[in-house]
C-alpha positions in Angstrom: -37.8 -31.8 -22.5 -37.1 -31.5 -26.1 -38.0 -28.2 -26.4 -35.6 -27.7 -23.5 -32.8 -29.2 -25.7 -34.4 -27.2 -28.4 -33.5 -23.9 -27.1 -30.0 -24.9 -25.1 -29.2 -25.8 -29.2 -30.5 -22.9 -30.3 -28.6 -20.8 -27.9 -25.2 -22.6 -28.1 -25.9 -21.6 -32.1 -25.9 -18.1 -31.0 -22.2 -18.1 -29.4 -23.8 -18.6 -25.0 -20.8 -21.0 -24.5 -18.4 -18.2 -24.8 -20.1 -15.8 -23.0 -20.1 -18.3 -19.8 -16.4 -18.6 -20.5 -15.6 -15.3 -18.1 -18.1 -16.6 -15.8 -16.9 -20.2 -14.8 -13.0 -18.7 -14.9 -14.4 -16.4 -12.6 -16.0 -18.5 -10.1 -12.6 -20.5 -9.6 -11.0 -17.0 -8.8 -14.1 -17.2 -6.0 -13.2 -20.3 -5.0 -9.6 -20.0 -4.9 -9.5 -16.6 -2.5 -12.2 -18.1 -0.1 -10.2 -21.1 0.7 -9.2 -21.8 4.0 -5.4 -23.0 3.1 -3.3 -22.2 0.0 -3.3 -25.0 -2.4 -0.1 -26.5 -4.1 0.2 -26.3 -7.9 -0.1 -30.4 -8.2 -3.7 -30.3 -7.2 -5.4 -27.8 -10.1 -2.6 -28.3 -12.8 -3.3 -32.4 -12.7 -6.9 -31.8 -12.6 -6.8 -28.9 -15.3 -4.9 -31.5 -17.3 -7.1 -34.8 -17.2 -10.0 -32.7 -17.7 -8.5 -31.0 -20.7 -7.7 -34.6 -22.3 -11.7 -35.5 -21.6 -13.2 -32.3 -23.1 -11.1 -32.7 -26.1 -12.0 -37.2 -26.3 -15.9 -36.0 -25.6 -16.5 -33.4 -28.9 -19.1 -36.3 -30.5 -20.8 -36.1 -26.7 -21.9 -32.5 -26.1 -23.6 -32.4 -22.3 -20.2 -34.0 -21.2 -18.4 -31.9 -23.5 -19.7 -28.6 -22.4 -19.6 -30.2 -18.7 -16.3 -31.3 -18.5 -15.3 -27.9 -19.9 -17.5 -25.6 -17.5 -15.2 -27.2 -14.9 -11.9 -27.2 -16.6 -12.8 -23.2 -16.7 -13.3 -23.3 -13.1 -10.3 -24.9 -12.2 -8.1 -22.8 -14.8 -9.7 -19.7 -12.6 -8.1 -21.3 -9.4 -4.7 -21.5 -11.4 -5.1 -17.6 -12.5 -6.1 -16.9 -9.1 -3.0 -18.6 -7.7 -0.3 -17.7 -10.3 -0.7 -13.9 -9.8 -0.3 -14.7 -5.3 2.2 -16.4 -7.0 3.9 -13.4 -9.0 2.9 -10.7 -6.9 4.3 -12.7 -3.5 6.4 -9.5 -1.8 8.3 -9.2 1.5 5.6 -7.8 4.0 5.9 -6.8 7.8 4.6 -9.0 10.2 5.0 -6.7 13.4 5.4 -2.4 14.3 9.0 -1.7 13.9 10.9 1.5 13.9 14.2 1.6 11.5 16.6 3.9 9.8 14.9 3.5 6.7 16.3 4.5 2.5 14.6 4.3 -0.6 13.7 5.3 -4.0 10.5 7.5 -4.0 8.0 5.9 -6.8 5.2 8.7 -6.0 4.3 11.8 -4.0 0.9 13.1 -3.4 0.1 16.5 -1.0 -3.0 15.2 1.4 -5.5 17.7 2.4 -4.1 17.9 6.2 -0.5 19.4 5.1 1.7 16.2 5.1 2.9 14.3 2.6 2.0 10.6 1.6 5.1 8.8 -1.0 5.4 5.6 -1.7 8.7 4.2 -1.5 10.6 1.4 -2.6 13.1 0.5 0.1 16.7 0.2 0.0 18.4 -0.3 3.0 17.3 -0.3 6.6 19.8 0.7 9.1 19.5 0.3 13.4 17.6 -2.0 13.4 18.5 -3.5 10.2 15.4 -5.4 8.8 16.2 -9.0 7.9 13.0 -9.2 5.9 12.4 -5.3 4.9 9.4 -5.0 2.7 10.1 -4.6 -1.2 7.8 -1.0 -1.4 6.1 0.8 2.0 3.6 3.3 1.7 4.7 6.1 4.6 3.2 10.0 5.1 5.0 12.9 6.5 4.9 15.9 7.6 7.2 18.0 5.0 9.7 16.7 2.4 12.3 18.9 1.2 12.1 21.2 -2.4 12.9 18.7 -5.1 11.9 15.8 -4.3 10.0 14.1 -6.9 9.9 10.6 -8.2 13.0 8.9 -8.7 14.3 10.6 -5.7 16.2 9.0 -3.2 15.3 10.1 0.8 16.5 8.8 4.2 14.0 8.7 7.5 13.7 7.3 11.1 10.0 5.4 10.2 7.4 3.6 12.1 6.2 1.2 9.9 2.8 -1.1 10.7 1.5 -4.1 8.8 -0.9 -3.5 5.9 -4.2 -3.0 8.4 -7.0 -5.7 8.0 -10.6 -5.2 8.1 -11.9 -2.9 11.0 -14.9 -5.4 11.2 -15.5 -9.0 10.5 -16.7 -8.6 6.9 -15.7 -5.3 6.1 -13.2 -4.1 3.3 -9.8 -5.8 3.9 -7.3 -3.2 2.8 -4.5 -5.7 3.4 -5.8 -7.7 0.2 -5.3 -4.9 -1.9 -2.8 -3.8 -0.4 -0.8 -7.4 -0.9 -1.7 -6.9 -4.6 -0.2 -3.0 -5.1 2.7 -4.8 -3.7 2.9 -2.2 -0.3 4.2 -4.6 2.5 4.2 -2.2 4.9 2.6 1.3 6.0 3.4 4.3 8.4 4.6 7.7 8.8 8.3 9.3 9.4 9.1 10.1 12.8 10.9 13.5 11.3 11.2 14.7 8.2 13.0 12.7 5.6 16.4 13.9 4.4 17.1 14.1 0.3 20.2 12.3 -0.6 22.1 12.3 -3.6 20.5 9.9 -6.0 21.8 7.0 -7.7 21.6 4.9 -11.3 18.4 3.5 -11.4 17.4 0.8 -14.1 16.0 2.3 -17.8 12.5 0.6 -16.8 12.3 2.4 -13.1 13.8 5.7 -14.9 10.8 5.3 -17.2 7.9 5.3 -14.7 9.5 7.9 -12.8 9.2 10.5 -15.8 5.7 9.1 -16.4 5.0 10.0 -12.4 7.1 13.0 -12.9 4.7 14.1 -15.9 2.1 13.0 -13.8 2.3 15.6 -10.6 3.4 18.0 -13.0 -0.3 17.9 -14.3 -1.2 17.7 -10.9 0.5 20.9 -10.1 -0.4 22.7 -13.1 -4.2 22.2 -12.9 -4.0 22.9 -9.0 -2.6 26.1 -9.6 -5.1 27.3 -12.5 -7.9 26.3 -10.0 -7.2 26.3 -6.9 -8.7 25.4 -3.8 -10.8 22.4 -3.2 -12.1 22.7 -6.6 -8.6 22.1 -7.9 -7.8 19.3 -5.8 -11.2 17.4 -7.7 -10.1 18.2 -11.2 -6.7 16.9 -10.3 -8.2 13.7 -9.2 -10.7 14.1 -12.2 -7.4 14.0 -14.8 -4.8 12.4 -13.7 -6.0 10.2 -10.7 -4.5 12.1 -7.5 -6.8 12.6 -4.9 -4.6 12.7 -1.8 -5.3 15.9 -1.4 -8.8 16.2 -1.5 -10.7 17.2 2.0 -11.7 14.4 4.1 -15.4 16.5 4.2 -15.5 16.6 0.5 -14.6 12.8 0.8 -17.6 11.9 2.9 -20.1 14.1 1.0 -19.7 12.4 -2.2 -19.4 9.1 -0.9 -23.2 9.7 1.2 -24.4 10.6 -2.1 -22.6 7.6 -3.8 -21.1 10.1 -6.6 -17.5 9.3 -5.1 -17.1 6.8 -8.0 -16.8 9.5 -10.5 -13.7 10.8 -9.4 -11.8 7.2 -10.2 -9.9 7.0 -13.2 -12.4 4.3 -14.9 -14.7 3.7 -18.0 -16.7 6.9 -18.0 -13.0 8.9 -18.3 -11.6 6.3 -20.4 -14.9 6.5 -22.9 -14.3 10.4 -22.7 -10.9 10.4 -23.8 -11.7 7.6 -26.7 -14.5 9.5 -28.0 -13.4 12.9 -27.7 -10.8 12.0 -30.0 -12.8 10.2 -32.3 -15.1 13.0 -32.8 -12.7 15.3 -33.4 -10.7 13.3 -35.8 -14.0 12.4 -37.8 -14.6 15.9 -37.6 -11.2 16.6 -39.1 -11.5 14.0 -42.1 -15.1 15.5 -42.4 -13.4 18.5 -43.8 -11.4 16.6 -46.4 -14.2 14.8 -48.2 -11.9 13.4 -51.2 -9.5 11.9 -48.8 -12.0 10.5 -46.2 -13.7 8.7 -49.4 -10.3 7.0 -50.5 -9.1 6.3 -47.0 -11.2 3.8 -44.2 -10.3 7.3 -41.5 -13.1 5.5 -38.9 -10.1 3.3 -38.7 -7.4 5.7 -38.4 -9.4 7.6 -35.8 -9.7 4.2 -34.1 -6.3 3.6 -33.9 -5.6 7.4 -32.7 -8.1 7.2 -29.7 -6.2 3.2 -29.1 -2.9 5.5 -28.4 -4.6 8.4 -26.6 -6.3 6.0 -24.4 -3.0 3.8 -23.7 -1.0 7.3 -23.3 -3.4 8.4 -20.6 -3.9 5.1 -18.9 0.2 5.9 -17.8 -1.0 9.0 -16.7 -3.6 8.1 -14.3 -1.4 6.1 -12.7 -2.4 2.8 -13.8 -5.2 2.0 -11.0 -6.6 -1.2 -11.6 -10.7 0.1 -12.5 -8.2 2.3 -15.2 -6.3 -0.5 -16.5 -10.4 -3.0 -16.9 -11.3 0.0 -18.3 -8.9 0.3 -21.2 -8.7 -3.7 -22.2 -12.9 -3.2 -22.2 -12.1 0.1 -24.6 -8.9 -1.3 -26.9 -11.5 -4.8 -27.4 -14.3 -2.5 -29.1 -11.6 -0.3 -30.7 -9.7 -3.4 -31.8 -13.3 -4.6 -33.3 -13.5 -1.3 -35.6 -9.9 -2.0 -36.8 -10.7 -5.2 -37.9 -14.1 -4.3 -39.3 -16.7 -5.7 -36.7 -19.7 -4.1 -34.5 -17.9 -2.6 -31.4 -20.8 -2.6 -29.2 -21.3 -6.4 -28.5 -21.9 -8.8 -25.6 -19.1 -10.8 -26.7 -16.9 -8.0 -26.6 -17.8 -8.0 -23.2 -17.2 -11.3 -22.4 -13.5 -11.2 -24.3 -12.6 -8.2 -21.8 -13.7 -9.7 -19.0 -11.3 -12.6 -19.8 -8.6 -10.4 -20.2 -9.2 -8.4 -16.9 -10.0 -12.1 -14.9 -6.6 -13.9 -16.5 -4.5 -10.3 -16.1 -5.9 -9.4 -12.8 -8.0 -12.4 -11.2 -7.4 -11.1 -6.9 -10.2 -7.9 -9.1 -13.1 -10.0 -9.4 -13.5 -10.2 -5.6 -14.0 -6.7 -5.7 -17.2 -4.4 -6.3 -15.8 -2.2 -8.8 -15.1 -4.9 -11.3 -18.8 -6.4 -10.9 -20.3 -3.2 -10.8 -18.5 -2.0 -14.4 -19.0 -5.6 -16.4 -22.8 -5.9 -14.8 -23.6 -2.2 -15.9 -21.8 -2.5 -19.4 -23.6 -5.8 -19.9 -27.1 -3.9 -19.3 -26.1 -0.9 -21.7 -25.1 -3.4 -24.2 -28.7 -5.3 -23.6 -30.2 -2.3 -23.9 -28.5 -1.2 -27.5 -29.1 -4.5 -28.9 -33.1 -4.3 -27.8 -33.3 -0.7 -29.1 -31.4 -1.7 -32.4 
């Protein structure tokens, strides 16, 4: 037993309190989404409190201490978990309904079978008129007419459908993520939208219009230099669109379980990051007298921080892109302020970040497959080192 006590001492010394912080704060997120009902904010914010007043009156008693505070992490998960429902909470269709329908498009992807999927934030409906239209709807059709690009405004006769649940019991619910993109409903135009003349938006919608506008503009360009199928993957490779990839191609690299590689995530991120370093090291390399008066690993650090966060709005800001970049601009951050970037508790401060910025992610296999695997490369560097 003392020995026990021995090594739980000896491994608190060495920071393990920490690294369970992302682990407790995510097992409230668990607990919150499997819950039967929606609790009310009295419940976890009276119990966050009291057991915040008994962690803090139980420092001189550590097994209560560290206790007490494994659950107040638990119960500050559910409050993470239940502030973003909270935040993202959006207008969605409850039943199939076909509407006169306007809106703003916010982006525009060609599929592989010829139509056209946008995502739309809705202005009006019109006969019927919706009392509760959805705030954004994600609708395909079969043509859209030259010019219309993001910020555009279009009119349709749509079918739109509830987000779809799982097809199985079990299986992936696309509703969930669907709740959390903020798309309330889905569907397809009934003929092809009409372009109408658009109007002021806000400076921040104007904003992630040019970055989508910048974005299929990529698109476009690399589909043209390449072509083909081929094209379609390197679009999806650089900027994230992969719409228009063949549903064939889509099944063949998901039976050999390479269809990861073609999300904008950590191994594209890491790319970016060190391609930059290496070429600014290079750079400096060349200018010996002022890389010896100047800390340039920094400057090259703070380069690849910007090229990182400039193609995160590029990729379109999927969530595995935006885990990615808090897990990158934590080790960056570490060089800037002098410390080893490679580090389990790195680790654990991103996955704080990713669970208290996006909790509704931990349910999901991409954000336990990228911590688990980063955690075992980490192991692995700190045994070989």
């Amino acid at each position: 037993m003392a020995e026990t006590r021995l090594a739980i001492g000896v491994e608190l010394d060495r920071g393990l309190a920490f690294l369970l912080v992302p682990v407790f704060l995510a097992v409230g997120v668990i607990v919150y989404f499997l819950l039967p009902a929606e609790p009310n904010w009295m419940q976890p914010s009276l119990s966050a409190l009291v057991l915040a007043a008994i962690v803090l009156a139980t420092r001189s008693r550590p097994t209560i201490h560290l206790s007490c505070g494994a659950v107040l992490l638990v119960v500050l998960g559910i409050l993470a978990a239940k502030a973003e429902t909270w935040r993202m909470e959006r207008q969605t269709l409850g039943a199939e309904v076909s509407t006169h329908l306007s809106g703003r498009v916010v982006s525009i992807e060609g599929m592989s079978n010829g139509r056209v999927r946008l995502t739309i934030d809705v202005l009006s409906t019109q006969r019927p008129q919706l009392r509760y239209p959805p705030d954004r709807v994600r609708l395909s059709a079969r043509s859209v007419e030259p010019g219309t690009r993001a910020g555009s405004i279009i009119r349709g006769y749509v079918r739109l459908l509830p987000p779809g649940g799982p097809v199985r019991p079990g299986g992936y619910d696309f509703s969930f993520d669907a709740y959390f993109a903020g798309i309330g409903a889905s569907g397809f135009f009934l003929s092809n939208p009409r372009l109408e003349t658009a109007t002021a938006a806000p400076l921040a919608t104007r904003f992630w219009n040019g970055v989508e506008a910048t974005r299929d503009r990529i698109a476009q360009s690399i589909r043209q230099s390449i072509g083909g199928p081929e094209g379609e993957i390197a679009a999806a490779l650089i900027v994230g669109v992969r719409a228009g990839i063949p549903e064939e191609i889509n099944e063949a690299m998901r039976k050999t379980g390479i269809y990861h590689i073609i999300s904008i995530s950590g191994l594209h991120m890491a790319l970016v990051a060190g391609t930059v370093m290496a070429l600014l090291r290079g750079a400096f390399a060349l200018f010996p007298n002022f890389s010896s008066r100047h800390p340039v690993k920094k400057y090259a650090a703070a380069t690849a921080l910007a090229a990182t966060a400039a193609y995160l709005l590029i990729s379109g800001l999927v969530v595995a892109a935006e885990r990615s970049f808090i897990m990158l601009a934590v080790m960056l951050l570490a060089v800037l302020f002098d410390r080893a970037a490679l580090t389990i508790r790195n680790l654990a401060i991103s996955a704080v970040a990713v669970i208290l910025i996006s909790p509704h992610e931990v349910m999901g296999p991409s954000f336990q497959m990228s911590f688990a695997a980063t955690a075992a490369l980490v192991g692995a560097y700190a045994a070989w080192g």
